[in-house]
C-alpha positions in Angstrom: 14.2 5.6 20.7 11.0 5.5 23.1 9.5 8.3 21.6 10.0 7.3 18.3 8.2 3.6 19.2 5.7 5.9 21.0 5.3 7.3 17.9 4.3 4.0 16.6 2.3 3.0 18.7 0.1 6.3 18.3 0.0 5.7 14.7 -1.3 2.6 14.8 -4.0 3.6 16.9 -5.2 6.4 14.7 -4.8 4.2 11.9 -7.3 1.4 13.8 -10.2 4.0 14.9 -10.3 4.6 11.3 -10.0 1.2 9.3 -11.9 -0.4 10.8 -11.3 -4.9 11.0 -8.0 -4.3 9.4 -5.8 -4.4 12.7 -3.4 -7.1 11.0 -3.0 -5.4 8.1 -2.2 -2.3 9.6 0.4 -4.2 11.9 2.0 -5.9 8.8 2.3 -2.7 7.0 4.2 -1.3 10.2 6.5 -4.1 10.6 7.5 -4.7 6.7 8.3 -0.8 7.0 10.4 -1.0 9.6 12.4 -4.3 8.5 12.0 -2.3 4.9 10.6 -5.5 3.1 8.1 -6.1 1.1 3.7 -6.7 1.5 1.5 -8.4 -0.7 -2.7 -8.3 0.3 -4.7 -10.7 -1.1 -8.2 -10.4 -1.3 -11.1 -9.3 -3.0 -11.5 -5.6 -4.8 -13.6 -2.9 -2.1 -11.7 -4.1 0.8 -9.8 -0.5 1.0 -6.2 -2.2 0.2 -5.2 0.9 -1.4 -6.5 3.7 1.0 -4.9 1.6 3.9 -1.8 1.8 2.4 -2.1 5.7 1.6 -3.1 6.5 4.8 -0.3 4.3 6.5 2.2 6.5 3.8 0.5 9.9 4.8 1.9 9.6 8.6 5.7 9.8 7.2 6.7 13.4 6.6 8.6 13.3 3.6 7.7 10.1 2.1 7.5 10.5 -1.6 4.8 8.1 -2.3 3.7 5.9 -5.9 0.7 4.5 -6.5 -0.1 2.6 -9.9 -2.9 0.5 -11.6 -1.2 -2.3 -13.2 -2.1 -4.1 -16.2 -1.1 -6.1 -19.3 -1.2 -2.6 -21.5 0.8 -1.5 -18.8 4.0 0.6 -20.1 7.7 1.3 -18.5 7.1 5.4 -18.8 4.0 5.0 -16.8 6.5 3.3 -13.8 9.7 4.4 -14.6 9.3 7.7 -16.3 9.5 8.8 -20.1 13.1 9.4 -21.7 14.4 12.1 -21.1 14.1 13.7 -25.6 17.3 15.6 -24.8 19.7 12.6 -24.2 17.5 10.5 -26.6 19.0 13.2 -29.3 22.2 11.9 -28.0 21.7 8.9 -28.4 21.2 8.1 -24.2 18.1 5.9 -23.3 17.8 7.7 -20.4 14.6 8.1 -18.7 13.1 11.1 -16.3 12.4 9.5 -12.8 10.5 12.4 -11.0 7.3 11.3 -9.6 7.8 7.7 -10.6 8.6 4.5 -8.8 13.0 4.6 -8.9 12.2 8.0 -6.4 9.7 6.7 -3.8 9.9 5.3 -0.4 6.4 3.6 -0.6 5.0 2.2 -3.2 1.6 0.8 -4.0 1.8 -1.3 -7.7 -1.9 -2.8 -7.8 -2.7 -6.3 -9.5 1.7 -6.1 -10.0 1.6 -9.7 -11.6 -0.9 -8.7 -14.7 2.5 -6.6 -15.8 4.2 -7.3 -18.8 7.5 -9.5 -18.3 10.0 -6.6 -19.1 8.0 -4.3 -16.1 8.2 -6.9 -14.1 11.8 -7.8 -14.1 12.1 -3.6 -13.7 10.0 -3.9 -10.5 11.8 -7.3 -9.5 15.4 -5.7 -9.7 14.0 -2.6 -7.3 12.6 -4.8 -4.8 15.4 -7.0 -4.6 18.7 -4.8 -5.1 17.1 -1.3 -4.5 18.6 -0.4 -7.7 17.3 1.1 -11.1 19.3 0.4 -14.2 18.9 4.0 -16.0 20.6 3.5 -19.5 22.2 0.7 -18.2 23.4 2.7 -14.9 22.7 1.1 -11.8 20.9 3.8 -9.3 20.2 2.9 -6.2 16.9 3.9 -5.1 15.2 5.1 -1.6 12.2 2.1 -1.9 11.3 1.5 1.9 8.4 -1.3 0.9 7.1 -2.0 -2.7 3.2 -3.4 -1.6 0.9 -4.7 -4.1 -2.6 -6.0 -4.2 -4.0 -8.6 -6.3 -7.9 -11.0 -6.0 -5.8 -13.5 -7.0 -2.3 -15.9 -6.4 -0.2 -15.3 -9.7 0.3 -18.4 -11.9 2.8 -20.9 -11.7 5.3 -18.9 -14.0 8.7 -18.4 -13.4 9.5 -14.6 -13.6 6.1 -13.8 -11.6 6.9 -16.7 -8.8 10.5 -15.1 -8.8 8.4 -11.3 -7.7 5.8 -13.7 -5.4 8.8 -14.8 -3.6 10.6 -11.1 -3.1 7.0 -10.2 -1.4 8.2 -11.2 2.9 4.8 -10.8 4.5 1.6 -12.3 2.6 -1.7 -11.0 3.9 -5.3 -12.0 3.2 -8.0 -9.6 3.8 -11.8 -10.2 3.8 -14.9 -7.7 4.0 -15.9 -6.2 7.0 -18.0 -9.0 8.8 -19.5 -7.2 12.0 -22.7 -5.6 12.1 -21.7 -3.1 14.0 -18.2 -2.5 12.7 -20.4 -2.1 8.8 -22.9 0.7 10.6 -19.3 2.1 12.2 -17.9 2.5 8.1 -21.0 4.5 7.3 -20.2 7.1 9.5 -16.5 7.6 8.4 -15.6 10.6 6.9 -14.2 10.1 3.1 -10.5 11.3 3.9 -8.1 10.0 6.7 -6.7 12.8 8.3 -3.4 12.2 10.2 -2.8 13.7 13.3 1.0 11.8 14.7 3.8 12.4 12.3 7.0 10.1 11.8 10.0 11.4 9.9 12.2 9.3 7.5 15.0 9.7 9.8 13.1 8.4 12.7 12.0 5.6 10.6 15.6 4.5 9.7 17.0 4.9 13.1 14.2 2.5 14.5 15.1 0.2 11.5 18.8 0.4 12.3 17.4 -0.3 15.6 16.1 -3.0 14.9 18.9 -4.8 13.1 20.9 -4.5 16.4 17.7 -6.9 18.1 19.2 -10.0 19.8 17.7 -13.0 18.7 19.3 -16.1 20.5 16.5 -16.6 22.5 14.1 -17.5 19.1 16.9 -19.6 17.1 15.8 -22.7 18.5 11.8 -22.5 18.0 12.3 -20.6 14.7 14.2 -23.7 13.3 11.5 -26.3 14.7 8.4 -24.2 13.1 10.6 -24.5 9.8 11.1 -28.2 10.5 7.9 -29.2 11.7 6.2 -27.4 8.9 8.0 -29.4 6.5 6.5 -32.6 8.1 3.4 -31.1 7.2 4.5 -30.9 3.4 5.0 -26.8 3.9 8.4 -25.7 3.0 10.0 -22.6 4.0 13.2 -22.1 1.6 16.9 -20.5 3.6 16.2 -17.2 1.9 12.9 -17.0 3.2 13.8 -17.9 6.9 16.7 -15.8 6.8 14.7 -13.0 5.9 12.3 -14.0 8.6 14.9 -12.7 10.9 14.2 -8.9 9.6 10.3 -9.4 11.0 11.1 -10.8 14.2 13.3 -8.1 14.7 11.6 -5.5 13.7 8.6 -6.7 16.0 10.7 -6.6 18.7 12.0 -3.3 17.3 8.8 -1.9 17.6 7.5 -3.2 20.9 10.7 -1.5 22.5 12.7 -4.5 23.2 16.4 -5.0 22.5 15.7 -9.1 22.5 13.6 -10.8 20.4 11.3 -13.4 22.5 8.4 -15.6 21.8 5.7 -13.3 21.1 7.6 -12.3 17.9 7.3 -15.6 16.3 3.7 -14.9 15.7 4.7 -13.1 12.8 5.9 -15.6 10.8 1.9 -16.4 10.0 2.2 -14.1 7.8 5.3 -15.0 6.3 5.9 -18.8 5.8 2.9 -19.6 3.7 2.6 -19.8 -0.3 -1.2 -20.3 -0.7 -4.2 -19.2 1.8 -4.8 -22.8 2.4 -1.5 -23.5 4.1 -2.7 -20.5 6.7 -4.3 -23.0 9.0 -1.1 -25.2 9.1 0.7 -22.6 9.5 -0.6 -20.9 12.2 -1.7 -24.3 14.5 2.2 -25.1 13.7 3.8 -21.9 15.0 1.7 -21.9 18.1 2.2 -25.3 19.3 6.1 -24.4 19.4 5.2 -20.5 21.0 1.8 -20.5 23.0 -0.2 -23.3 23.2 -3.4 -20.6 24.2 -2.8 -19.5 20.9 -3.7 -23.3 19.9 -6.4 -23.2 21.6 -8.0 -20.2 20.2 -7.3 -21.4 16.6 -9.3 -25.2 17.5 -12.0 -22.8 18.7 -11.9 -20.4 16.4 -13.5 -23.6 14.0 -16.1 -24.6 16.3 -17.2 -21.1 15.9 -17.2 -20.8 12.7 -19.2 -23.9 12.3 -22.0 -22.9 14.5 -22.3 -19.7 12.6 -22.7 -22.0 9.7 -25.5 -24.1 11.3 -27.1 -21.5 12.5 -27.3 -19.3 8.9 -30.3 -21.8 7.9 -32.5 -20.5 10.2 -34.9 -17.1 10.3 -36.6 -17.7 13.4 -36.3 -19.1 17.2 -36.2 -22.8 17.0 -35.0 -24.9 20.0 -32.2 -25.6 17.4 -31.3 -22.1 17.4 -31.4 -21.8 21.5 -29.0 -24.5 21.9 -26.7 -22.8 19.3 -27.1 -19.8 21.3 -26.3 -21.6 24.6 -22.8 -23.5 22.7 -21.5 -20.0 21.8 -22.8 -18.4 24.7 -20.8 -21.4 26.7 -17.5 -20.6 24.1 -17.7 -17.4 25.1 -16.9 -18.0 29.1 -15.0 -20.4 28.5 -12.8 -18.1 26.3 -12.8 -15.2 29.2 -11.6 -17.7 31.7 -8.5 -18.6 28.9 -7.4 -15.6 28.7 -7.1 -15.0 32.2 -5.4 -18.0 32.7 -3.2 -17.2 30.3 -2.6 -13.7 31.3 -1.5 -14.9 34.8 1.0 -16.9 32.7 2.6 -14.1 31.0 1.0 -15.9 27.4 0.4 -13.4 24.6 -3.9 -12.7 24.8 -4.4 -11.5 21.3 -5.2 -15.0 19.8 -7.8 -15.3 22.5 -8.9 -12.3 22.3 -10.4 -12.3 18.7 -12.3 -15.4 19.3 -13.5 -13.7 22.4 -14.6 -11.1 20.0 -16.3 -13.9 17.3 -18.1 -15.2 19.5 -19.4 -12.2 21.3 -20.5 -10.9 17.9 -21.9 -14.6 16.9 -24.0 -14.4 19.7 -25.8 -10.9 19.7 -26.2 -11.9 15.9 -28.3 -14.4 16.7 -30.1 -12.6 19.6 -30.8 -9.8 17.6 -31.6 -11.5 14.0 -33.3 -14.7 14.4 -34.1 -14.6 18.1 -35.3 -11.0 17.5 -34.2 -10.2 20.9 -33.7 -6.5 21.9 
């Protein structure tokens, strides 16, 4: 099983020298494969939702793979297939399935929620049974993860809040923001070439793999997040935190662990929340109960964030501008020293580590366009 999470892990890294600022998504596309649930992305069009998710698809040899633009004019033969004319003579509403959605292992149905009602209860009963009703036959079909993509949350409606919920991990995802990570994407070739292959079988023994994870150590602090997030008016329903379970897992799964500990929790940020502004909740919730560094880095994560505000008003050196410069520059040592202190106590870094990485970027920003430093 270590080669196979080798695997993995060499995967991931071809997939992150490529798409570039998409590290999480990359990681949440991973994980739902392996715990075989479901990923919704969130987020405006040109953010390369769908050639993340073909390029995640093109490392699995084998892996029959749908892709569909989804709309209100949307029909079932463009999903499910056409009927099959013979058994139609016969009076069989059957329909043919090759290439479609009942045969694939990954598929991609963009903006899924502006389907019609009788496509969506189609997709619904895929996702959440794996089965297709062909002429009223149940079929169970090889669906891994069903992703979709959408610039907006659907609207409060029962049969698309009933597909909202089947969705496990929930991720937003924003434009390239670094300077150099946009001069980076002009140098990409067009096509994403994969060089480390992973076969189904692999896939489903590092699934099955997962499912044998021991989780007793989590119980505990995955019941207070649920509890504690309901004091803050977020509620995460049984099915939900049941299915939780599957991530944690399958984190664990795919770090090469047969025990489930801490660090896995973090993956429930993208799991317990219904609309982007719970995220914050969410996320200062879970790590008050799993790292408290992670904490940290989320309280200065906003002071960041601010000062890039602030600082957006000016065009020039000011002594308004230099004391910016100093505040981030200070952030920024302070940060280093947090993360050693919480690598000499064993605390997951990565929180850290992207606010390292903020303000780092924050700061030759304003050296290099309003201080016009060199």
């Amino acid at each position: 099983m270590y080669l196979v999470v080798d695997k993995i892990r060499k995967i991931e890294a071809e997939l992150n020298s490529y798409f570039i600022e998409r590290s999480e998504e990359i990681d949440v596309l991973l994980t739902a494969i392996v715990a075989r649930q479901h990923v919704l992305f969130l987020g405006p069009p040109g953010t390369a939702k769908g050639f993340l998710i073909r390029g995640v698809a093109s490392h699995i040899e084998g892996c029959r793979y749908f892709e569909w633009l989804l709309t209100k004019f949307s029909t079932p033969e463009e999903l499910f297939g056409p009927y099959d004319l013979k058994k139609l003579a016969e009076g069989k509403y059957e329909r043919v399935t090759t290439g479609k959605l009942p045969e694939a292992h990954i598929a991609f149905g963009d903006e899924v929620f502006k389907s019609s009602s009788a496509i969506l209860n189609t997709i619904l009963s895929i996702m959440a049974d794996r089965l297709f009703y062909n002429d009223g036959v149940p079929i169970p079909v090889p669906l891994i993860s069903f992703i979709s993509a959408s610039n907006e949350l659907p609207e409060e409606d029962e049969p698309l809040q009933a597909l909202y919920d089947r969705f496990l991990f929930r991720k937003t995802v924003e434009y390239i923001s670094d300077y150099n990570n946009l001069s980076k994407l002009l140098d990409l070739p067009d096509r994403y070439e994969p060089k480390t292959k992973i076969t189904l079988e692999e896939l489903e023994a590092l699934s099955a793999k997962a499912d044998a994870v021991d989780i007793s150590n989590v119980k505990k602090p995955l019941i207070t997040i649920r509890r504690e997030l309901a004091r803050n008016g977020i509620v995460v329903s049984d099915r939900r935190l049941k299915w939780a379970v599957k991530a944690i897992k399958a984190k664990a799964a795919l770090a090469g662990r047969d025990v489930a500990n801490l660090t896995d929790l973090e993956v429930l940020n993208h799991l317990f929340w219904d609309t982007p502004d719970q995220i914050p909740q969410v996320k200062t919730t879970i790590f008050e109960v799993i790292n408290p560094y992670g904490k940290k880095a989320i309280e200065i994560l906003a002071i960041l964030e601010d000062l890039e505000k602030n600082v957006a008003q000016y065009t020039e050196i000011s002594n308004e501008v230099i004391e910016i410069y100093n505040k981030v520059a200070k952030i920024e040592s302070d940060v280093r020293e947090l993360i050693e202190s919480a690598a000499r106590e064993n605390k997951p870094t990565q929180e850290l580590e992207k606010v390292l990485n903020k303000a780092t970027e924050l700061k030759e920003m304003i050296a290099r366009d309003i201080m016009k430093l060199r």
